[in-house]
N, C-alpha and C positions, 0 to 999 in steps of 0.2 A: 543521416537516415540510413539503415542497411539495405540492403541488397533485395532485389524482389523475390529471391530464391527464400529468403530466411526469414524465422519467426523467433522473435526475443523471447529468450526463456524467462520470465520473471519470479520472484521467492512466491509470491502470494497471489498474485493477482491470476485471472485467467487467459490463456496465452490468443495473442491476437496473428493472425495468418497474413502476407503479407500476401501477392497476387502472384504464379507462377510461372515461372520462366519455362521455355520449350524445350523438351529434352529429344536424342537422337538417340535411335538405337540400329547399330551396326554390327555387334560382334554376336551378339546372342539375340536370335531372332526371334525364341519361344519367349524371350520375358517380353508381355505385353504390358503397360498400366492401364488398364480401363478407364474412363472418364468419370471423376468423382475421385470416391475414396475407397473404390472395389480391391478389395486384400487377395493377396495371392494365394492360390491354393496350395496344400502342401507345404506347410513352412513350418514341419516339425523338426527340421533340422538347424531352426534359428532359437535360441533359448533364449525366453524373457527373462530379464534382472530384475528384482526388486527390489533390493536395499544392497548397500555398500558391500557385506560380506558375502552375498551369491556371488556381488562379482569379481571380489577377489579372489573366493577360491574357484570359480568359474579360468580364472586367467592362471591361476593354480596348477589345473589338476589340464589345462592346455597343455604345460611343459612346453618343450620347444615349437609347439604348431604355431602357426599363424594366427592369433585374433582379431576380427574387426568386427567392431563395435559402433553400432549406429545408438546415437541417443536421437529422439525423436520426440512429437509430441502430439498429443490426441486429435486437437483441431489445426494442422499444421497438412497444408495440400501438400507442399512441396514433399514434407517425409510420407505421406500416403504413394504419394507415386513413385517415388526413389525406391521403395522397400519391397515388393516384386520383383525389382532385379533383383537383391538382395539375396531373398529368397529363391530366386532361380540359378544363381551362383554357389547356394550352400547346396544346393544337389547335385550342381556338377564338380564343385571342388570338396570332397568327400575327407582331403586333411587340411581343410581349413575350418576352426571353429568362429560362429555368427552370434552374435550376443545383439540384441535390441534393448535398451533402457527408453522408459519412455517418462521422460522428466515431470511431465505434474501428473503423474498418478499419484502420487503420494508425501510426504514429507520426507519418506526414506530417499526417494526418488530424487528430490531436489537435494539433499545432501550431498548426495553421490555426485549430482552433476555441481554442485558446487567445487566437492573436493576435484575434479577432474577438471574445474575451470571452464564448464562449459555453458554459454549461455543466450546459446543462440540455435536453432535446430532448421535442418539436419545439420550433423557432424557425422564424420567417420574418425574414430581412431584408431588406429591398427599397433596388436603390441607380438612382442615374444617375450617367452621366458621374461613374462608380466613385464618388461620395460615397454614402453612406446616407444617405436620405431615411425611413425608416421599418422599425421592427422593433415582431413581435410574439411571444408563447410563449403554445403550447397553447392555442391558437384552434382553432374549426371550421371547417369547410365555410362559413357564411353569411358569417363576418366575413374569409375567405381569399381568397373571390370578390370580397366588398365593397371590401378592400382593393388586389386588381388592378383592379378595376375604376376605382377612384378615383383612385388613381396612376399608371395606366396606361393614359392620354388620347387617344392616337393612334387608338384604336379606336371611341371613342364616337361618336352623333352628337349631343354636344353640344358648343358653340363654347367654345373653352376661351380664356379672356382672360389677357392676362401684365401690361397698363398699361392707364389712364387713359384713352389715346386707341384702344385696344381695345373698350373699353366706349362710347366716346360713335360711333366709326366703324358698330358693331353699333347703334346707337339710329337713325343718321343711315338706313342702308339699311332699315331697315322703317319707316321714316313714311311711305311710300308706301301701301305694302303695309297698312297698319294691324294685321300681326298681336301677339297677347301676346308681349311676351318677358318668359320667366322667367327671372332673375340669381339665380343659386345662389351666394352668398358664403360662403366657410369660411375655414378656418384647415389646412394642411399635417395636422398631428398632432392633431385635432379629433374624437373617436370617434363621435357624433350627425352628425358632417358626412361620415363615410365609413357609416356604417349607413344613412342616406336615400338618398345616391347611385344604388346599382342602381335604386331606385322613378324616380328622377330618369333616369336611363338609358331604362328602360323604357318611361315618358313619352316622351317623344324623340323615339323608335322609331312611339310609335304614334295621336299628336297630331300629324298634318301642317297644322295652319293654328295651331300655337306656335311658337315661338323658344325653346329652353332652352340657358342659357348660364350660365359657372361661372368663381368668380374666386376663388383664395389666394390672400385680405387680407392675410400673414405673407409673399408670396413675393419684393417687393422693396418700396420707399419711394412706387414710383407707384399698388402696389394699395392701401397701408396707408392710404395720403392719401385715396382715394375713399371707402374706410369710412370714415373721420372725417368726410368731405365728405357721407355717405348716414348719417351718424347709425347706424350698424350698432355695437351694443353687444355685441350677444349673437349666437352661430354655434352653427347656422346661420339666416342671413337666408336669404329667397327679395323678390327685390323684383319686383313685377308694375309691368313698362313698357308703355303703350302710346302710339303717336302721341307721342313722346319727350318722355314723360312720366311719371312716378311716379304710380301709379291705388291702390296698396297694396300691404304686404308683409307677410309671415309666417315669425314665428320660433319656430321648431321644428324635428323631426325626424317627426313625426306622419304618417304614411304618406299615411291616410286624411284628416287633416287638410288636409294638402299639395294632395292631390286635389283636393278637396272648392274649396280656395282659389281653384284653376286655373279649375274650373269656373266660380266667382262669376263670377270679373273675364271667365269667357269669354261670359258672359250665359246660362250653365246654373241653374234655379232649382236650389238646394240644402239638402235639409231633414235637419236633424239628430236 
């Protein structure tokens, strides 16, 4: 039997809704779901699919952005209330593109989610430069956000590294400066390395004498060699540089913990 979150997507039949699970909202406090099936206002920045070719050249004419793609379905509570955040997420991340397919409208519709394998709603799937990077089913709000936010980099203000000489160029410019820099290292498909992210965001945002920066160990051969070269076993790492140097690092996802770390190495006394 599936999940109380999910509604099985069927070829022909009409889709049945299963009962909904509770969802939490923490990071963005304007997205409300209303009781029922109350649609969110403003969500001309989500483009509806309706057959297989909108959405390919939809994921197209993306290029390098970010897409995440909810497939959903007409009588299905669970994607009624997930897709307000949705929609309150394509207006604040402005280079992220939002695609809704909503699987039994029509025959083109059920194709599409056939050819994509998907057969059970809500789904998210998030691609770049049209490959899928990341799919998820019957998530909330926190882990929706979490997951745009983490995949969808262009918006942060954290320095997002691709190689080697990304990481030691970031070390060379603040030895001057002598501020912390924090290295967030994960892994692409990592669930504790996309759930810590927002806190890491957050940070960012509101520690102006840090440096936070972020590197996929998994994203080619020059990130993967650093981990081996930084001793990084377990993700997520946080390594604290200063004065280009290794001063400590901390493995976990622990919010609070995280914090608490930053502070140390910032010369905050910290009592636990």
């Amino acid at each position: 039997m599936l999940p109380p979150i999910f509604t099985k997507l069927p070829n022909k039949l009409p889709l049945q809704t299963k009962p909904e699970t509770n969802y939490r909202t923490r990071f963005i406090a304007k997205a409300t779901a209303a009781p029922g099936t109350k649609k969110a206002a403003s969500d001309e920045r989500v483009k509806k699919i309706h057959s297989t070719e909108e959405f390919d050249e939809a994921l197209r004419m993306a290029k390098n952005k970010l897409v995440v793609v909810e497939y959903a379905a007409s009588n299905s509570l669970s994607s009624s209330k997930i897709y307000p955040f949705m929609v309150d997420l394509s207006r604040q991340c402005s280079d992220v593109e939002f695609l809704l397919v909503m699987g039994d409208e029509s025959e083109k519709t059920r194709e599409l989610c056939k050819r994509e394998k998907i057969d059970q709603v809500p789904h998210f799937s998030f691609y770049k430069t049209m490959e899928k990077i990341h799919e998820e089913e019957g998530i909330g709000p926190d882990r929706l956000i979490g997951d745009v936010l983490y995949y969808g980099d262009n918006h942060s203000a954290v320095v997002q590294l691709h190689c080697r000489e990304d990481v030691e160029k970031l070390i060379g410019e603040h030895k001057a400066d002598h501020k912390l820099l924090v290295l967030d290292v994960g892994l692409k498909h990592c669930g504790p390395c996309v759930k810590v992210y927002p806190t890491v965001l957050k940070l960012s945002r509101q520690m102006d004498n840090v440096v936070f920066a972020r590197m996929n160990g998994d994203e080619n051969d020059s990130c993967m060699e650093f981990l081996r070269d930084m001793k990084v076993v377990e993700v997520p790492t946080f390594l604290f540089i200063r004065d280009g140097e290794i001063c400590g690092r901390y493995v976990g996802s622990g919010k609070g913990e995280l914090i608490g770390e930053i502070l140390r190495y910032q010369g905050v006394r910290v009592t636990y």
